[in-house]
MARTORMAR-213308 format. One record per residue (C-alpha): residue number from 1; chain; y, x, z. Coordinates in nm, 2 decimals, decimal comma. Example, Ala and Ser with C-alpha at 12.3 -4.5 7.8 and 13.67 -1.06 7.14 Angstrom:
// MARTORMAR-213308
R | 1 | A | -0,45 | 1,23 | 0,78
R | 2 | A | -0,11 | 1,37 | 0,71
***
This chain:
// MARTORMAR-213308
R | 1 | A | 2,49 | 11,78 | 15,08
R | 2 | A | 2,70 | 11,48 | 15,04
R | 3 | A | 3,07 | 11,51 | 15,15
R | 4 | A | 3,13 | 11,33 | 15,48
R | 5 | A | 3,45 | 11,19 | 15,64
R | 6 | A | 3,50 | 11,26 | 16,03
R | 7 | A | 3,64 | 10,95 | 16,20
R | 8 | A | 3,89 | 11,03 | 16,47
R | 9 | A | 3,84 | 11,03 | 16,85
R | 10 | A | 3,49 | 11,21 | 16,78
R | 11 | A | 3,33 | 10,88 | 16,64
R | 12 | A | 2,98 | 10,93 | 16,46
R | 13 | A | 3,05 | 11,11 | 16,09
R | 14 | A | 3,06 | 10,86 | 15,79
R | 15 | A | 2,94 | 10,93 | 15,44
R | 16 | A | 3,26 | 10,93 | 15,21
R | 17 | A | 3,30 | 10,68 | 14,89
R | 18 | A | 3,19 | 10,87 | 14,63
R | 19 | A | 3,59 | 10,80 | 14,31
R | 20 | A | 3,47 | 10,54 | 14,09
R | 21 | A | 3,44 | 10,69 | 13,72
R | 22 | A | 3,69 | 10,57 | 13,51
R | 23 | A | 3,66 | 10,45 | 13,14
R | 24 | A | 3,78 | 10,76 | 12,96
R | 25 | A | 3,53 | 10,92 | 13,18
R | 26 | A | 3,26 | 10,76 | 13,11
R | 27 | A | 3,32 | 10,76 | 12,68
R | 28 | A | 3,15 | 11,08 | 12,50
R | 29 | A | 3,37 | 11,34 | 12,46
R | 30 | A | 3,40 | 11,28 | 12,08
R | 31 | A | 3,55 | 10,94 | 12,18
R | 32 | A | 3,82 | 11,12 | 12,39
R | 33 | A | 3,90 | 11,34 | 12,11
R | 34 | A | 3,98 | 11,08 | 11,82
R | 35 | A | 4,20 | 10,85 | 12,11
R | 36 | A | 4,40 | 11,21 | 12,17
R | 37 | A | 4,46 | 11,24 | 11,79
R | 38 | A | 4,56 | 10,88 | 11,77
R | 39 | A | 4,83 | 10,92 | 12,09
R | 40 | A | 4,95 | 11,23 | 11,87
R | 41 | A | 5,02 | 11,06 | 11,62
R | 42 | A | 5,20 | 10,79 | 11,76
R | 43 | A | 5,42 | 11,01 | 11,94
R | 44 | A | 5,50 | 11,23 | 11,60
R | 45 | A | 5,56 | 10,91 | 11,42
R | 46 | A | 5,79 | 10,73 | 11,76
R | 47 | A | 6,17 | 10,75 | 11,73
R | 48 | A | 6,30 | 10,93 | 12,04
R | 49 | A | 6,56 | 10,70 | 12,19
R | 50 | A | 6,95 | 10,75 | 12,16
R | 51 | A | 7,05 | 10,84 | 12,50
R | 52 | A | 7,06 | 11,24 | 12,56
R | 53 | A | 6,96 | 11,35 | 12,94
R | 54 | A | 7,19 | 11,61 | 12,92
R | 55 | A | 7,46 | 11,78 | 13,21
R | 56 | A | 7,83 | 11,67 | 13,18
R | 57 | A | 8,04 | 11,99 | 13,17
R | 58 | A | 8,30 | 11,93 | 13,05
R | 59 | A | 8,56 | 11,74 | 13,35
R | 60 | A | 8,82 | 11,63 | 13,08
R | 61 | A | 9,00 | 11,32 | 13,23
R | 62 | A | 9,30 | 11,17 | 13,04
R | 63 | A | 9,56 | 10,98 | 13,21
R | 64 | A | 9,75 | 10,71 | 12,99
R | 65 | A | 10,03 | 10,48 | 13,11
R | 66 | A | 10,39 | 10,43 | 13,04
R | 67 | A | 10,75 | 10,38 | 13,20
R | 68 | A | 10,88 | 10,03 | 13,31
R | 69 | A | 11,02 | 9,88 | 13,01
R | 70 | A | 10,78 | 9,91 | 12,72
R | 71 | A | 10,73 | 9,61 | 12,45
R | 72 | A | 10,43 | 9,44 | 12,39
R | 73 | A | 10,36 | 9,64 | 12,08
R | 74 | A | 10,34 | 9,94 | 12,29
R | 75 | A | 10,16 | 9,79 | 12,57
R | 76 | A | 9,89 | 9,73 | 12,31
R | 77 | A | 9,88 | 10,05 | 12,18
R | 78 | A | 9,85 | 10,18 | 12,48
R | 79 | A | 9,55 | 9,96 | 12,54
R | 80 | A | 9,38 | 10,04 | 12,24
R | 81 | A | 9,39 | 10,42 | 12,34
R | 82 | A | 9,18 | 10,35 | 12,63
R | 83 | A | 8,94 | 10,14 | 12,47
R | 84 | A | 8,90 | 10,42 | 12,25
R | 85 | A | 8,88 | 10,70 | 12,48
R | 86 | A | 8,57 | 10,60 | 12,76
R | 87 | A | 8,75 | 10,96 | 12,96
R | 88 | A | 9,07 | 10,81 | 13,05
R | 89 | A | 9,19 | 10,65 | 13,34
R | 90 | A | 9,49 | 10,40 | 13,41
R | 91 | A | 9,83 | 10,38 | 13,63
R | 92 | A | 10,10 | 10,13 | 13,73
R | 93 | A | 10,42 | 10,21 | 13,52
R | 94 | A | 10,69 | 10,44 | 13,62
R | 95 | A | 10,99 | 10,40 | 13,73
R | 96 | A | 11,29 | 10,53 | 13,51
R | 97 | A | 11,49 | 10,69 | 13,79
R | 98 | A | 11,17 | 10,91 | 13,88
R | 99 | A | 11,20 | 11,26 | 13,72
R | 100 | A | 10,92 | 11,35 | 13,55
R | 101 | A | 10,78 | 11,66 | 13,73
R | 102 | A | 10,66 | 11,34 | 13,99
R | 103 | A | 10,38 | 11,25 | 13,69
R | 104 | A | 10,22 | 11,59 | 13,78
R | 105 | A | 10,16 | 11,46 | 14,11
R | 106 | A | 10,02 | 11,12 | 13,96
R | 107 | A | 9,73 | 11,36 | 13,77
R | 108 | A | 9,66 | 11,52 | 14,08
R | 109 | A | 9,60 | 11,18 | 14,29
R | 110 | A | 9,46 | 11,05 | 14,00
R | 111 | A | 9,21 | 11,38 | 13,93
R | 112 | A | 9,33 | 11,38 | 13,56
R | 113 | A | 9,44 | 11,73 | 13,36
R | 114 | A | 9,61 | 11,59 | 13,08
R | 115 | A | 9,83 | 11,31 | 13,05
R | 116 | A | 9,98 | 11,08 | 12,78
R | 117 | A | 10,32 | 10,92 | 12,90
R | 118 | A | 10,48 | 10,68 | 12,71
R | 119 | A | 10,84 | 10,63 | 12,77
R | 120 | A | 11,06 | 10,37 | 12,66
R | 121 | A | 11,46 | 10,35 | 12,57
R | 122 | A | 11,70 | 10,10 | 12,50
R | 123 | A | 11,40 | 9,85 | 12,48
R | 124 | A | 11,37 | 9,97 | 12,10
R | 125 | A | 11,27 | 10,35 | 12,12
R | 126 | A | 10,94 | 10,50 | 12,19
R | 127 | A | 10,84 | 10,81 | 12,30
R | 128 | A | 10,51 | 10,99 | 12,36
R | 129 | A | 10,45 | 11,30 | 12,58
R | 130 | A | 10,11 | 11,49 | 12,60
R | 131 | A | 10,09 | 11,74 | 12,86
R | 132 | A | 9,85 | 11,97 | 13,03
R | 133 | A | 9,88 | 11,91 | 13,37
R | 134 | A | 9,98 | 12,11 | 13,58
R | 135 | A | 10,03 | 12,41 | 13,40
R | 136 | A | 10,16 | 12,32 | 13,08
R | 137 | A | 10,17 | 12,33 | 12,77
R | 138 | A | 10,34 | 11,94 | 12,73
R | 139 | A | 10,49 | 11,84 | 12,37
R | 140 | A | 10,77 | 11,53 | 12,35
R | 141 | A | 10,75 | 11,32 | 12,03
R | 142 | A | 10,95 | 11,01 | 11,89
R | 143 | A | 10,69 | 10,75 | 11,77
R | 144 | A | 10,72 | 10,53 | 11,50
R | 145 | A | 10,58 | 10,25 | 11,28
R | 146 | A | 10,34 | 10,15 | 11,54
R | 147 | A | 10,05 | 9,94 | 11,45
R | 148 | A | 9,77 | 9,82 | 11,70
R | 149 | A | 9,42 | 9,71 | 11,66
R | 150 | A | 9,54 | 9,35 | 11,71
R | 151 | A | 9,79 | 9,33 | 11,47
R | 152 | A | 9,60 | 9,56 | 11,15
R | 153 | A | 9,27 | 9,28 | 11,11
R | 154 | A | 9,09 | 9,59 | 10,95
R | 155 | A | 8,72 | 9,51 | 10,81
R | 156 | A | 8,59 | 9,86 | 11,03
R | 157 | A | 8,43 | 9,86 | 11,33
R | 158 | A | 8,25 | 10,12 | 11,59
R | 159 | A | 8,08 | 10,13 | 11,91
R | 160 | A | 8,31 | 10,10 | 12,21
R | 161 | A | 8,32 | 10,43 | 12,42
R | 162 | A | 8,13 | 10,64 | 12,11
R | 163 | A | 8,25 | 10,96 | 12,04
R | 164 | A | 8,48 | 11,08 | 11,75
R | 165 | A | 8,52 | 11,28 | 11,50
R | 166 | A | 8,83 | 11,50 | 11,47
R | 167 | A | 8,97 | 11,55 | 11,13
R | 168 | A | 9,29 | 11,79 | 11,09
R | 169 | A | 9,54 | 11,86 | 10,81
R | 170 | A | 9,54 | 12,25 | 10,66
R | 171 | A | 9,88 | 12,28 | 10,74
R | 172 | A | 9,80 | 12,31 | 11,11
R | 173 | A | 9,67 | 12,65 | 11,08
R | 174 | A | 9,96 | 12,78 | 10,85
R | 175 | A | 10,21 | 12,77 | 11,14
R | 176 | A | 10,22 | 12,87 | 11,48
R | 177 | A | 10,34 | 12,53 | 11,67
R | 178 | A | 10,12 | 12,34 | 11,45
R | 179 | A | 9,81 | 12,56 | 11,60
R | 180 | A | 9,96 | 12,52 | 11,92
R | 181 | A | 9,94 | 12,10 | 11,88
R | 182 | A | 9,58 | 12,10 | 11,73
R | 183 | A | 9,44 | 12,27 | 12,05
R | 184 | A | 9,65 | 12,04 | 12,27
R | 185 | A | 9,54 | 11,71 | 12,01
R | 186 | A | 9,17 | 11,82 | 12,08
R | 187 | A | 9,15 | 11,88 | 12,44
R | 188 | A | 9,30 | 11,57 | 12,48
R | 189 | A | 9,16 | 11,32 | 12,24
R | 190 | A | 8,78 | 11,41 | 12,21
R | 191 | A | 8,55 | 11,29 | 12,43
R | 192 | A | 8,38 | 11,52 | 12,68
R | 193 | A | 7,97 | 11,54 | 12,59
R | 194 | A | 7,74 | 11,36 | 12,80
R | 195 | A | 8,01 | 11,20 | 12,96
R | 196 | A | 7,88 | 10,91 | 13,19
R | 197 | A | 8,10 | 10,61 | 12,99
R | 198 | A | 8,03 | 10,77 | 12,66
R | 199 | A | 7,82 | 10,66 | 12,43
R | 200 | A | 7,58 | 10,96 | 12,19
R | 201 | A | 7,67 | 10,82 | 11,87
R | 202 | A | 7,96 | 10,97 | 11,60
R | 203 | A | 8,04 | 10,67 | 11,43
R | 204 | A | 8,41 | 10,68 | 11,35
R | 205 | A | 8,67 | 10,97 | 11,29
R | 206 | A | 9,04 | 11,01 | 11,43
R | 207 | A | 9,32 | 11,18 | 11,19
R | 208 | A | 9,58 | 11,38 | 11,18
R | 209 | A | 9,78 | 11,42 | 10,87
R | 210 | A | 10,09 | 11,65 | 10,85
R | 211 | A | 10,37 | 11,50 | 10,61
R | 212 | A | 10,75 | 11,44 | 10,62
R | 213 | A | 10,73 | 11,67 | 10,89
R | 214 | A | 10,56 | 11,43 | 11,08
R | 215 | A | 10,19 | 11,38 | 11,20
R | 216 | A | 10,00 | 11,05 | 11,10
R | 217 | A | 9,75 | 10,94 | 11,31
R | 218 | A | 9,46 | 10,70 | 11,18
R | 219 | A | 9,12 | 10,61 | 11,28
R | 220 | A | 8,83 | 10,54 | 11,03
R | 221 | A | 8,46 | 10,39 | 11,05
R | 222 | A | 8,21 | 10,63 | 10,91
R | 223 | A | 7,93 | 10,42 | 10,70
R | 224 | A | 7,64 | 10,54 | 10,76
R | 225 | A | 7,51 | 10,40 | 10,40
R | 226 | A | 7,75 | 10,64 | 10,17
R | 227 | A | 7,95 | 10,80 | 10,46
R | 228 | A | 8,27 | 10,58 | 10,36
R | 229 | A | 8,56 | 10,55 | 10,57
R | 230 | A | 8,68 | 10,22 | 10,69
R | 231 | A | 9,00 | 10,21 | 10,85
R | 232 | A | 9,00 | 10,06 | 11,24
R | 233 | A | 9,34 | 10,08 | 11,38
R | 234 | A | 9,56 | 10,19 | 11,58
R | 235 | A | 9,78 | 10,40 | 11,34
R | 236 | A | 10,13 | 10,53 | 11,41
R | 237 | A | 10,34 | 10,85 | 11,32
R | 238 | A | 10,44 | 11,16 | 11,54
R | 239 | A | 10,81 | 11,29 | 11,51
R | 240 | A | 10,80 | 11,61 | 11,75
R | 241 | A | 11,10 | 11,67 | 11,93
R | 242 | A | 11,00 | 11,94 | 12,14
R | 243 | A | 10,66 | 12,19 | 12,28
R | 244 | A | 10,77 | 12,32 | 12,66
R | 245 | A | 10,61 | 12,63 | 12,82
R | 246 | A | 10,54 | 12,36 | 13,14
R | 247 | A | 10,45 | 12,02 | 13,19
R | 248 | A | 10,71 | 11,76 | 13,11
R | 249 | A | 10,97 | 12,05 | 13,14
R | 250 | A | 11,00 | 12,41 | 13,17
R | 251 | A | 11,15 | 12,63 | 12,88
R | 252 | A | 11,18 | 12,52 | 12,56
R | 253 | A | 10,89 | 12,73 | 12,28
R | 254 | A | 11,00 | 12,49 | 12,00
R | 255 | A | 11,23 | 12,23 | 11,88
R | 256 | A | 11,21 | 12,08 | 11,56
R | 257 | A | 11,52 | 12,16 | 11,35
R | 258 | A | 11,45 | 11,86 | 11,07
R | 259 | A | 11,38 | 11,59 | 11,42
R | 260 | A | 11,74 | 11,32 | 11,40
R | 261 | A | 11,76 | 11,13 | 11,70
R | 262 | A | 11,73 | 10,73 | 11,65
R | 263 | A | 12,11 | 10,72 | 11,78
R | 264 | A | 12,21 | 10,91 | 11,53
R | 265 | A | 12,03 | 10,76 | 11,29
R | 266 | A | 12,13 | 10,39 | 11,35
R | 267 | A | 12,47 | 10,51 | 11,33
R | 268 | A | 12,42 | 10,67 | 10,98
R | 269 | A | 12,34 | 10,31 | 10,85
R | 270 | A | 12,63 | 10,18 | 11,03
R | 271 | A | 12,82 | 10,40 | 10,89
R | 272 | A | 12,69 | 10,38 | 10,53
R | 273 | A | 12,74 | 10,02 | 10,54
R | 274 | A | 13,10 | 10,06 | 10,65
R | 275 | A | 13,17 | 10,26 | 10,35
R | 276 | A | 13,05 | 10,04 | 10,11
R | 277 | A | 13,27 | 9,74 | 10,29
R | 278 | A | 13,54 | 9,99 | 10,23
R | 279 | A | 13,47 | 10,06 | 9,87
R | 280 | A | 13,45 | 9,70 | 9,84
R | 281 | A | 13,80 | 9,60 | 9,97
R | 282 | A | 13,96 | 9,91 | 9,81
R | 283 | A | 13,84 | 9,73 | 9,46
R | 284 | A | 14,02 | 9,39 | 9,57
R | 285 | A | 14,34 | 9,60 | 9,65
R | 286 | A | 14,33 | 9,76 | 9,33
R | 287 | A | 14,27 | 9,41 | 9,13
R | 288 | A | 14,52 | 9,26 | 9,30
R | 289 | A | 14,80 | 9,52 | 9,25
R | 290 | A | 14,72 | 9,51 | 8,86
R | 291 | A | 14,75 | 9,19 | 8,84
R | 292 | A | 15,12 | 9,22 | 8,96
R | 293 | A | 15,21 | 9,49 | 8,72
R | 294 | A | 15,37 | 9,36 | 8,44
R | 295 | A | 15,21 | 9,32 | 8,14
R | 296 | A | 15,34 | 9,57 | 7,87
R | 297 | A | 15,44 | 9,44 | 7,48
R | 298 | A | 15,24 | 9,58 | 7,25
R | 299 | A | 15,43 | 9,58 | 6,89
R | 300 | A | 15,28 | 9,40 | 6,57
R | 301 | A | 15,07 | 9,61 | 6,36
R | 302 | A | 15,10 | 9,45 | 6,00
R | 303 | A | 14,81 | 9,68 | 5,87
R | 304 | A | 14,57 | 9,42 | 6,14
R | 305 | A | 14,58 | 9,15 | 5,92
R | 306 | A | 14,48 | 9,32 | 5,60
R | 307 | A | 14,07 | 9,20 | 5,61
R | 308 | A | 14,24 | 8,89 | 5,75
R | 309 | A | 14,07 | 8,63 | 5,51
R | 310 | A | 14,25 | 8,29 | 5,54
R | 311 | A | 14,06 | 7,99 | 5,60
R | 312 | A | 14,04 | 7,68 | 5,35
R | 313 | A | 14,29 | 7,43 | 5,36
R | 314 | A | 14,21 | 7,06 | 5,39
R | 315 | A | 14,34 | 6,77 | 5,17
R | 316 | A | 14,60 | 6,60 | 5,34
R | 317 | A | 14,45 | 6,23 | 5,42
R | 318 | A | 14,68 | 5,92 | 5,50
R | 319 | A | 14,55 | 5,60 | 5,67
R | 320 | A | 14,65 | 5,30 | 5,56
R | 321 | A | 14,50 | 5,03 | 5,72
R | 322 | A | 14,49 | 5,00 | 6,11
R | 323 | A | 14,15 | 5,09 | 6,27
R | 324 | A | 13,95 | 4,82 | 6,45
R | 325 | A | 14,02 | 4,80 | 6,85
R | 326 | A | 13,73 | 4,97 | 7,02
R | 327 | A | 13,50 | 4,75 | 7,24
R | 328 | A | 13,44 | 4,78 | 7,62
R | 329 | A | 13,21 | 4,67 | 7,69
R | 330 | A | 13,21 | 4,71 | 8,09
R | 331 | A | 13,50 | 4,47 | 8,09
R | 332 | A | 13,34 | 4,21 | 7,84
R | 333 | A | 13,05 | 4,22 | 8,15
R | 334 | A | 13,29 | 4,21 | 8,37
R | 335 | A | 13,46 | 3,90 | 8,24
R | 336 | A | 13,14 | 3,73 | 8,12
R | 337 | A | 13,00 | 3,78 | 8,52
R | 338 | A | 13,37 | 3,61 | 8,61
R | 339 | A | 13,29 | 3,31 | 8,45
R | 340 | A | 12,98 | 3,25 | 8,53
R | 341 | A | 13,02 | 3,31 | 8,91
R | 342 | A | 13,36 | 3,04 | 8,87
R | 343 | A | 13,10 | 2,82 | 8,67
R | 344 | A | 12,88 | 2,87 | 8,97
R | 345 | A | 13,16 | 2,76 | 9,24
R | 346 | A | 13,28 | 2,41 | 9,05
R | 347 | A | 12,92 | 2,25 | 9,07
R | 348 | A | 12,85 | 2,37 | 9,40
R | 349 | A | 13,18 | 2,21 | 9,51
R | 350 | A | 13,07 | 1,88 | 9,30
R | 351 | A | 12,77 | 1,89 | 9,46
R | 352 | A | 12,92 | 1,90 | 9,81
R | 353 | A | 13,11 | 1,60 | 9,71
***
């Protein structure tokens, strides 16, 4: 019995369309069979696309701005930071009267849990503060020989908002405040997974070297041909000062015993070249008071002139007759140009006559 369709309202019953039959349909079945190995094949042999549908977990946000202030060297660094990290946000600069418990406030607003806080001095000192905010741990550190992107002209290059590498000297693991800064450097400089301004693709490498007692940041391109590293930029060093129990305060759970404040050493160099203006001047004095002391006799020795050997004597030679009068010959031009110029002036006069 064929399938009918009831119309509404109780109209009469309509026969139903029977579903048209479709191509696939109406091919043998050993047809359908080859065209499922082929689609097989092309999905083994297709390259699944880049982007990952996966969950974002992990709600690291970094906040990055700096006191009122800064130079334009640091103002560029600071860019370059968030270019480089797609999970950080951006404030207006800080005013130096404002204590620093008040940035703890700023993460909150801002919905951030770590903060980098660059604060200026004196227009020619640099410091950098990463914190975990609001609880603390935060770590204070004097930065130097700053270097941006803009001013480096390196040949590397990556994505914009990829995510990095983290590469970390030994020596973090040997001592305790070291371990301490590694966990901080990580939580704070890799970029969360799956993160919605992130890019899926490891292409470069950030890292951190400990020498001098100091920690060198640099950033390197990963080639994908021989897995070569390229340096990108920014690069600068890490003096630490201090790690605090809080954020941006709180008791003190290190302080570096080899860190010299930039105070104290500009006025080292002053210093050193004040000695050597001294050392200088006590020289003249000395000069000039030997030169006034008088100049002691020293007897004749008769045994110096023993290997003494006497030079030859020449003949005696009288001149008789009285040597020719030298020539000059500027005055002969002189008096030659005289007469000619007088020669000049009579027929000039005879002529005017």
């Amino acid at each position: 019995m064929a399938a009918t369709k009831r119309k509404r309202r109780g109209g009469p019953a309509v026969q139903a369309k029977k579903p048209k039959r479709s191509e696939d349909d109406a091919r043998p079945p050993a047809k359908r069979h080859v065209i499922a190995e082929e689609v097989e094949e092309e999905e083994r042999d297709r390259i699944p696309g880049p982007v990952c549908k996966g969950k974002w977990k992990n709600k690291e946000r970094i906040l990055i701005f700096s006191s009122r202030g800064i130079n334009f060297r640091t103002r560029h660094l600071m860019q370059d930071l968030r270019m480089l990290m797609p999970h950080s946000k951006a404030d207006t600069k800080m005013d130096r009267k404002d204590k620093l418990f008040v940035i703890n406030e700023v993460c909150e607003m801002k919905n951030c849990n770590k903060c980098i806080y660059f604060e200026a001095k004196k227009k020619q000192d640099l410091y950098m503060w990463l914190s975990n905010s609001p609880h603390g741990p935060s770590a204070k550190f004097l930065v130097q020989n700053v270097h941006t992107l803009a001013e480096l002209k390196m040949t590397g290059n990556c994505l914009k908002g990829s995510r990095p590498l983290l590469s970390f000297d030994p020596a973090f693991d040997e001592l305790p405040h070291y371990a301490l800064l590694k966990e901080l450097l990580i939580q704070i400089f890799s970029t969360p997974r799956y993160h919605p301004k992130s890019q899926p693709f490891v292409d470069h490498v950030f890292t951190f070297i400990i020498l001098d007692n100091r920690i060198w940041f640099r950033n390197f391109q990963i080639i994908e041909e021989d897995a070569a590293l390229v340096e990108i930029g920014p690069r600068f060093v890490l003096n630490l000062i201090k790690i605090f129990q809080g954020s941006f305060g709180g008791p003190t759970l290190y302080e570096n015993p080899h860190y010299q404040s930039p105070n104290m050493h500009r006025r080292v160099i002053r210093s050193m070249t004040a000695a050597k203006y001294k050392e200088k001047q006590q020289v003249k004095e000395v000069q000039k008071l030997r030169k006034k002391e008088q100049k002691t006799l020293v007897p004749h020795d008769p045994t110096a002139d023993v290997f003494v050997i006497p030079a030859e004597e020449k003949p005696i030679e009288i001149q008789w007759v009285k040597p020719e009068p030298k020539v000059d010959l500027k005055a002969r031009k002189k008096r030659i140009y005289k007469r000619q110029r007088k020669m000049k002036q009579r027929m000039d006069s005879g002529k005017a006559k």
